[in-house]
Each structure stands twice: as C-alpha cells, then as structure tokens.
C-alpha positions as CSV (number, residue, x, y, z in Angstrom):
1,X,39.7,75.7,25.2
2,X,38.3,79.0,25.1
3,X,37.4,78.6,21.5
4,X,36.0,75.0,22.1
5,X,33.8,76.6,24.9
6,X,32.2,79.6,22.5
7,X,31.5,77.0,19.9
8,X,29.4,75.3,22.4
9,X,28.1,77.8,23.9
10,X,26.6,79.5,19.9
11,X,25.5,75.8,19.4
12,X,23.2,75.7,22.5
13,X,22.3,79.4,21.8
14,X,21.0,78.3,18.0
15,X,19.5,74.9,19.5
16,X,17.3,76.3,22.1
17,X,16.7,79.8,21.0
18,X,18.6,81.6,23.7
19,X,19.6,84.7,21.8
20,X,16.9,86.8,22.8
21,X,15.7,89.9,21.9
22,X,14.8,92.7,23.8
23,X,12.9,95.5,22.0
24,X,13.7,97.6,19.1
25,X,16.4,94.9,18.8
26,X,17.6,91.9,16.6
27,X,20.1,89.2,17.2
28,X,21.3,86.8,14.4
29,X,23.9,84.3,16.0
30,X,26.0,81.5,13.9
31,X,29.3,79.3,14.9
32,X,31.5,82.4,14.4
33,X,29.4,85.2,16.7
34,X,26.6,86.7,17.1
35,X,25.3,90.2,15.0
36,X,23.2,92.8,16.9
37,X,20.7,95.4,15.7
38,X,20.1,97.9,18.3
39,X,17.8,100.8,17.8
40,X,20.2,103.7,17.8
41,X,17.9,104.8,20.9
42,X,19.4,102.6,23.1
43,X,17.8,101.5,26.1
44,X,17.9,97.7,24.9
45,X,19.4,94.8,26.2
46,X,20.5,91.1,24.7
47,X,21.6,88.3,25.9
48,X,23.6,86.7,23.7
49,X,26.6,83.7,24.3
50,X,25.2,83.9,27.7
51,X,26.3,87.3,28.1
52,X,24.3,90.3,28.4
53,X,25.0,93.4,25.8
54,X,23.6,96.9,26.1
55,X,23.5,99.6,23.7
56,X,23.9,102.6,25.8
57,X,24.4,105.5,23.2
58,X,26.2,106.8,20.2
59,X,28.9,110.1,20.3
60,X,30.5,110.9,17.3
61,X,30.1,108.1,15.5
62,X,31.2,105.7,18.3
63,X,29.4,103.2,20.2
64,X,28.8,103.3,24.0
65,X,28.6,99.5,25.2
66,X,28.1,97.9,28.0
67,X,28.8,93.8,27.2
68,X,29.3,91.3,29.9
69,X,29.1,94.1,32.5
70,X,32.3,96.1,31.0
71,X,31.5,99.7,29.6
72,X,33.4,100.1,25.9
73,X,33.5,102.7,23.0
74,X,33.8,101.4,19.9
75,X,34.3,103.0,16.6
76,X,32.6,102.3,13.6
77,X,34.9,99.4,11.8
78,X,36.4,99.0,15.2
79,X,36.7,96.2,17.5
80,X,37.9,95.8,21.3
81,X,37.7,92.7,23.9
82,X,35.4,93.1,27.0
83,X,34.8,90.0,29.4
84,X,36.9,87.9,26.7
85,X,34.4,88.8,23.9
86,X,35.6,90.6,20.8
87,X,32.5,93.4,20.1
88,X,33.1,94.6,16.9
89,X,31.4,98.1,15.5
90,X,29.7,97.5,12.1
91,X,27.8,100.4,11.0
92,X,26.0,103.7,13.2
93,X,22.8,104.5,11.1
94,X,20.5,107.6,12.2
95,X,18.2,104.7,13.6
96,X,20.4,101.4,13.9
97,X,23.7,100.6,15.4
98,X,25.0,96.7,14.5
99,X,27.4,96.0,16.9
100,X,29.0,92.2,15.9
101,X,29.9,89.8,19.0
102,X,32.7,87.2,19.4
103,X,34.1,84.8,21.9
C-alpha cells in the first residue's frame, strides 16, 4: 500500500509539475524518488512527494535536514527514515549538498 501510494503520488508530481523549486535549489523526481540539489547555504525549501524538505546546514560532513517536519543528520552515503521517507545523503560539496528522497 505504502509503496502503491508513493508511486502515485511521483506520477502526479512528474504530471503536473509539483516538485518545486525554491531558490539556489534543484529537484529531479522519477518513479523511484526524488534527487535534491541544495545550495550548501541552506535556507531553501522543496516540496517534493507532497512533503516539504529543508536543507538546514552541514557539520562535519553531515547533513542537517528537516523533511516532512522531522529534524535528521545524515551522513554522506547515509540514509535514515523521517515521516516514512527514506532521505538518503549523496554527496556534501563546498557549494552543493544532494540529498536523495524516497517513500
């Protein structure tokens, strides 16, 4: 069910465009999750899968998240759940962080 309902949900988000940016940020989303580039300065916020996800800042090479109103650190080539979304680290850059987004 759960599964059913994120595939659903990504299919409406690529039909009507609902993976929106905010600034300094990029969202690519396909049947399997959704990729975010934040600007490593933070501040931004998505909405993506009908969730909102922040990038709030970067310590040691870890990144302070807020998705679907929970607060996570998450390493680089780490993942954790928040709100029954799997947010997966991908790379910390001096100016990017891609943070990768699953139901």
């Amino acid at each position: 069910m759960h599964r059913r309902l994120a595939l659903v949900l990504t299919a409406f988000a690529l039909a009507f465009g609902l993976a929106a940016c905010g600034g300094g940020s990029q969202t690519n989303c396909g049947l399997d999750g959704c990729t975010i580039t934040f600007a490593r300065s933070g501040g931004t916020a998505v909405s993506v899968l009908g969730v909102e996800a922040r990038l709030v800042g970067v310590t040691d090479g870890a990144a302070q998240l807020e998705v679907a109103g929970h607060q996570i650190t998450v390493p680089v080539g780490g993942q954790t759940d928040a709100g029954g979304f799997t947010v997966g680290v991908e790379r910390v850059t001096d100016t990017e962080v891609v943070v990768r987004v699953r139901a």
